[in-house]
C-alpha positions in Angstrom: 150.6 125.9 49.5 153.8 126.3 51.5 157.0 124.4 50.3 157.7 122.9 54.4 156.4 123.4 57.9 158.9 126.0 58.2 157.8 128.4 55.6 154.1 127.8 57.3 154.8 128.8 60.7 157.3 131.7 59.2 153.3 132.6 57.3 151.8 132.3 60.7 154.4 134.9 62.3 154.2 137.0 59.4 149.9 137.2 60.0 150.1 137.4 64.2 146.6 138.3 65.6 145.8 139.3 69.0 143.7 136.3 71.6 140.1 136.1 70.3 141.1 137.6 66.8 142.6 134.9 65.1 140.3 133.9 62.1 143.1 134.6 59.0 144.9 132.0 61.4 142.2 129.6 61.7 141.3 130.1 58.1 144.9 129.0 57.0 144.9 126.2 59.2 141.7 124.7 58.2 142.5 124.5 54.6 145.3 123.0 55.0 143.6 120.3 57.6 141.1 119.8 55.0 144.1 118.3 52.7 144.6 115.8 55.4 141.0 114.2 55.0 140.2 114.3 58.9 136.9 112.4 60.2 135.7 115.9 61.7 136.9 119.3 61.3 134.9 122.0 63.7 135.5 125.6 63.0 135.2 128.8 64.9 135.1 126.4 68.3 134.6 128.9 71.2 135.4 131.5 69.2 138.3 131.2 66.5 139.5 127.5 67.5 139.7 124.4 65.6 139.2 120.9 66.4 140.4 118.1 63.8 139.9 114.3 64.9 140.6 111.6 63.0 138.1 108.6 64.0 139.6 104.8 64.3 136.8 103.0 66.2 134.5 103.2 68.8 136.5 100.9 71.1 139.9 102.3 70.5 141.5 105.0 72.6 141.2 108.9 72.3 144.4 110.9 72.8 144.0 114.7 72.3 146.4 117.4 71.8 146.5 121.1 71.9 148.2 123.8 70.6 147.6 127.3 71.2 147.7 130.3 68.2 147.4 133.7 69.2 150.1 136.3 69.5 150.7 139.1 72.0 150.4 142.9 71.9 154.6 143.2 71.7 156.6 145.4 69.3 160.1 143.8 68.4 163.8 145.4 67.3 164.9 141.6 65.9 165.5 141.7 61.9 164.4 138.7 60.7 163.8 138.2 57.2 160.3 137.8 57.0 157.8 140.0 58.5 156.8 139.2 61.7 155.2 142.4 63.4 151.5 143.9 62.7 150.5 146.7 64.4 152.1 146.0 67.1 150.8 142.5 67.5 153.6 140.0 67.2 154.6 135.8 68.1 156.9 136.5 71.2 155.6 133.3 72.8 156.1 130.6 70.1 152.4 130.0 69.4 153.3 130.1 65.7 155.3 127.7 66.1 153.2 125.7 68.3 150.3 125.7 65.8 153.1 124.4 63.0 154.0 121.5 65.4 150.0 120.5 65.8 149.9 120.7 61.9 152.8 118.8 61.3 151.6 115.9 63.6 148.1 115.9 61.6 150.0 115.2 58.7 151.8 112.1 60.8 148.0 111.2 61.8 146.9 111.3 58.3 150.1 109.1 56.4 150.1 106.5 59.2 146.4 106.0 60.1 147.6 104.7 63.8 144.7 102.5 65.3 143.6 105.6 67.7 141.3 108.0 67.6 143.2 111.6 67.4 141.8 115.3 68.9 144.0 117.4 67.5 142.7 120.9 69.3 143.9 124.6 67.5 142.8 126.6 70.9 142.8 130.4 69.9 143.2 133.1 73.7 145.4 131.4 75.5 147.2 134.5 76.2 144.1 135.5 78.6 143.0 132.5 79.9 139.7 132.2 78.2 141.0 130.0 75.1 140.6 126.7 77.0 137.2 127.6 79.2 135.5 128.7 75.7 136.5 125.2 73.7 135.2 123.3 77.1 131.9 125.2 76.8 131.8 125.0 73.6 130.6 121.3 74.0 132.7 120.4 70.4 134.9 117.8 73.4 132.0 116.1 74.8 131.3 114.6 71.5 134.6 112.5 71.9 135.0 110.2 74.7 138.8 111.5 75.5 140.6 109.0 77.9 143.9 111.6 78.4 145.1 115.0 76.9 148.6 116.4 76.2 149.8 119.7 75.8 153.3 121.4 75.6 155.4 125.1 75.3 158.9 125.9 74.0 161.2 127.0 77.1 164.2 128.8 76.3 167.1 128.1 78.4 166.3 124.3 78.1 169.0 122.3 75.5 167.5 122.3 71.9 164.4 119.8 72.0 165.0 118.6 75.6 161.6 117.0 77.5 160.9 119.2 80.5 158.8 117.5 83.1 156.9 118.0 86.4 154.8 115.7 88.5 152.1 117.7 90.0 152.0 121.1 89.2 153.3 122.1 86.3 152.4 125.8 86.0 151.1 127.9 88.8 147.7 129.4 89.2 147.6 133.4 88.4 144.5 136.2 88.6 144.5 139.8 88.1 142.4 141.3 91.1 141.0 145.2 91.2 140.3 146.7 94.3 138.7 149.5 94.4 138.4 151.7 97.3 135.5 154.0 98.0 135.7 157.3 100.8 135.1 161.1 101.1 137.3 163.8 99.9 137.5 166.8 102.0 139.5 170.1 102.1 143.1 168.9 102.5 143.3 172.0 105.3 140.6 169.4 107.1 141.6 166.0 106.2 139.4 164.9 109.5 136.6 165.6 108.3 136.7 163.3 105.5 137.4 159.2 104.9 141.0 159.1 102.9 142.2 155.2 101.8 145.8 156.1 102.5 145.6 154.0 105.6 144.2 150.9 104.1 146.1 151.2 101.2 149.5 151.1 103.7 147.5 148.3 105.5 146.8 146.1 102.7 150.6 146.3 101.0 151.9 145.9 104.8 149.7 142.8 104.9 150.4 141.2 101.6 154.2 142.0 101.7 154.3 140.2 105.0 151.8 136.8 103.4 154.8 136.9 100.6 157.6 136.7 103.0 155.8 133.9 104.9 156.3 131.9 102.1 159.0 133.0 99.8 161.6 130.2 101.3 159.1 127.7 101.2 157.8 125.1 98.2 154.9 125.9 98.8 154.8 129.6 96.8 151.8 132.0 97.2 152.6 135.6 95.8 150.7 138.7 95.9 152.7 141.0 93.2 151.7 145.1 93.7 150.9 146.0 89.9 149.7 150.1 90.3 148.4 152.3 92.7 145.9 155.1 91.8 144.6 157.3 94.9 142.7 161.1 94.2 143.1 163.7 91.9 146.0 166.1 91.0 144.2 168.8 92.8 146.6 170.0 96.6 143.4 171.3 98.1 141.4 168.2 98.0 142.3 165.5 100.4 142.1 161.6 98.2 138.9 160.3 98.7 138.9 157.0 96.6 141.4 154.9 95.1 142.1 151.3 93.5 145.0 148.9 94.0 145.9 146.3 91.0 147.3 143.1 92.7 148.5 139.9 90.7 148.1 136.8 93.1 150.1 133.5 92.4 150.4 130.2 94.0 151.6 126.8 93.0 148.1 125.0 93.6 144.2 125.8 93.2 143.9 125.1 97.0 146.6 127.6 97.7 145.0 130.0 95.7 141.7 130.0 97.3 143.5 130.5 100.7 145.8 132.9 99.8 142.3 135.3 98.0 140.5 134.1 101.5 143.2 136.1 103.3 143.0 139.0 100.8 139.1 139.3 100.9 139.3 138.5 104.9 141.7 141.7 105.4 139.6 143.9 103.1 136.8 143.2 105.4 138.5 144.6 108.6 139.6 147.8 106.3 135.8 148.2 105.5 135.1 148.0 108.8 138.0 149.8 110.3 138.2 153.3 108.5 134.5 152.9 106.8 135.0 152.5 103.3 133.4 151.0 100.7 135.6 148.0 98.9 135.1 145.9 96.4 136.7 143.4 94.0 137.8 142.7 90.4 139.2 139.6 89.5 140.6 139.7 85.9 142.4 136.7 83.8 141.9 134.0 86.2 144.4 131.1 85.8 144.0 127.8 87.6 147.3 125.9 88.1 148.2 123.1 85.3 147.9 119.6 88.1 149.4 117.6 85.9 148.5 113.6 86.0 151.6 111.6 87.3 150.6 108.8 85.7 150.4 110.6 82.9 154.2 112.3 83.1 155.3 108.6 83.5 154.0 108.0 79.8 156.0 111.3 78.5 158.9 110.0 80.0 159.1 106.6 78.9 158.7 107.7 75.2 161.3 110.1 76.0 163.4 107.8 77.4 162.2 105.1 74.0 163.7 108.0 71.7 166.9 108.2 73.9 165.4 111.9 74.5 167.3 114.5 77.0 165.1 115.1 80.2 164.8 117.5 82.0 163.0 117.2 85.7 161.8 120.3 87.6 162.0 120.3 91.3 159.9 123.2 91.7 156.8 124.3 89.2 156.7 127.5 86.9 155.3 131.0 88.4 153.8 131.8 85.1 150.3 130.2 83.7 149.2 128.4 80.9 144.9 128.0 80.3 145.5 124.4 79.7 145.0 123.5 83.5 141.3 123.6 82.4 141.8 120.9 80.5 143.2 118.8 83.2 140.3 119.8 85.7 138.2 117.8 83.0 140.4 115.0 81.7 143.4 112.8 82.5 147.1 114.1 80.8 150.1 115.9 81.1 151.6 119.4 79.9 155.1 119.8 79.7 158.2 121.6 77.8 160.4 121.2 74.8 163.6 123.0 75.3 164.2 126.2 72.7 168.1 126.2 73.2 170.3 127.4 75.8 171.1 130.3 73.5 166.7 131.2 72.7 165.6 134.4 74.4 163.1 134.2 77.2 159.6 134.4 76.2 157.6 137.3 75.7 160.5 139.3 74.9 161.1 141.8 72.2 163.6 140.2 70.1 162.6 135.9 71.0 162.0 134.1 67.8 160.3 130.6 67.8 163.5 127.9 66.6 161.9 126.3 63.7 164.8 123.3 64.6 161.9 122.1 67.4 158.7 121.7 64.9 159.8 118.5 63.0 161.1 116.5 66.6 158.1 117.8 68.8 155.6 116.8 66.7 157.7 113.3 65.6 157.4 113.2 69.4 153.5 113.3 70.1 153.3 111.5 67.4 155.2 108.7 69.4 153.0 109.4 72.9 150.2 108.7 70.6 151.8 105.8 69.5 152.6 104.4 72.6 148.8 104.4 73.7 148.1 102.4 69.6 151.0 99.7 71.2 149.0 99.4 75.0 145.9 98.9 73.2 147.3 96.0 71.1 
């Protein structure tokens, strides 16, 4: 069907479709799973994912691994010499190319028959965070007794196929929160006699600009990012009588998470109370933060380490998030990076192009984490 990987993930960026959306994706992907003869193959999982395992025994251990393969809302100016934009929806994060590298290890799984039982798991919406919940709750996993899980993302700015690792958090924990604030216009010749927000609203970016600064020096980062400000109408003879504040909150661990929205919903309280409005609360694309295993990242490294890999250890974890961490709330495993070059432009922009040079050594190299679990077991 396609002459090499590379002409398959140059397909997939050629056919991008937005999280939730991706069923020409999944439809090419299955058909060419289904030439690599795989024990089970479940479709449409949680929406438009795929999970392919290849059954060794009852006794021997599962490894799983995940991919994600939905593209972004981005435009691009690169010219490259195969289409790669669609109404507007475009790769820009690499998940074509991440979807190639799962393929390409199926076909590994399938020549070499390694005495373990594989989960290879196509997750579709990863971009929103709901990719990963939706294949939990799907209930395809529980089916497969999986002892540990691996995932991974091309990082730009990383040497060409370097191993990027992190103990502990790998990724922080994001949401999206709404708040929406509820008062009284009135004449603006008489703004007494109504309730305007513009008090709270300078209360609550006072207050979350002073949490940031507590802990912008510190290791232990909790962020609360101002996103837009809406407050009244254009109309100069009405004093604003409601408005809504879009936050993005971040922090390096679920704990610090829930502490840093406890100090958020405790402050909204004392507004309520202070200046009597009615507030309440969004929360939108929830991300926990990806906890890796250690003992896990110990296995990563010492195949890296077997291949004579570059690696790369981070001191401090990622802001952005990544919807594998819900995979890690359930099982034992790892996620880490694979370097896109020095040279690669940062994700999510315009002109970044997945470098097909990664495909063939990443997936050689879960191919060999696998492996390493066959050689334990023997």
């Amino acid at each position: 069907m396609f002459e090499d990987i590379v002409d398959l993930r140059r397909w997939l960026h050629s056919n991008p479709e937005l999280s939730g959306n991706e069923r020409n994706t999944g439809a090419m992907l299955v058909r060419l799973l289904e030439n690599l003869s795989p024990t089970h193959l479940h479709q449409n999982v949680g929406g438009c994912g795929i999970v392919a395992v290849w059954h060794y025994s009852d006794s021997a251990k599962t490894v799983a691994f995940r991919a994600d393969i939905d593209a972004l809302p981005i435009n691009e100016t690169l010219d490259v010499p195969y289409k790669s934009v669609v109404d507007g929806v475009s790769h820009k994060c690499g998940h074509d190319g991440h979807a190639a590298i799962l393929l390409k290890l199926a076909e590994l799984v399938a020549a070499n028959k390694p005495k373990l039982n594989i989960v290879l798991i196509f997750q579709a919406e990863e971009e929103t965070g709901n990719g990963a919940k939706n294949i939990l709750n799907s209930g395809v996993l529980d089916k497969y007794s999986i002892d540990e899980i691996y995932g991974f993302h091309n990082l730009p700015k990383y040497s060409l196929n370097a191993v990027v690792l992190k103990h502990g958090t790998f990724a922080a924990a994001s949401v999206g929160v709404v708040i929406k604030m509820q008062g009284r216009q009135t004449h603006a010749a008489h703004p007494e006699k109504g309730i305007n927000p513009d008090k709270a609203i300078a209360n609550i970016i006072n207050s979350m600009t002073k949490y940031n600064q507590h802990y912008v020096d510190t290791n232990d980062v909790r962020q609360a990012t101002l996103i837009y400000i809406k407050a009244g109408e254009v109309a100069f003879g009405t004093a604003a009588g409601n408005a809504e504040i879009g936050y993005t909150l971040r922090a390096f661990t679920n704990n610090a998470m829930s502490e840093l929205q406890e100090f958020l919903n405790a402050e909204l309280d004392r507004l309520k109370e202070e200046y009597g409005l009615e507030i309440s609360t969004e929360y939108r694309e929830p991300f926990a933060a990806t906890e890796n295993n250690n003992e896990s990242v110990d296995v990563v490294k010492q195949v890296a380490d077997k291949l004579e890999t570059e690696v790369c250890q981070l001191d401090l974890p990622f802001r952005w998030s990544e919807d594998f961490a819900e995979y890690l709330k359930c099982y034992k495993g790892a996620f880490f990076g694979v370097g896109a070059g020095k040279e690669c432009l940062e994700l999510h922009h315009p002109n970044y192009d997945f470098p097909d040079d990664i495909i063939i050594p990443t997936a050689n190299f879960l191919f060999a984490i696998a492996k390493e679990f066959e050689d334990r077991n023997n």
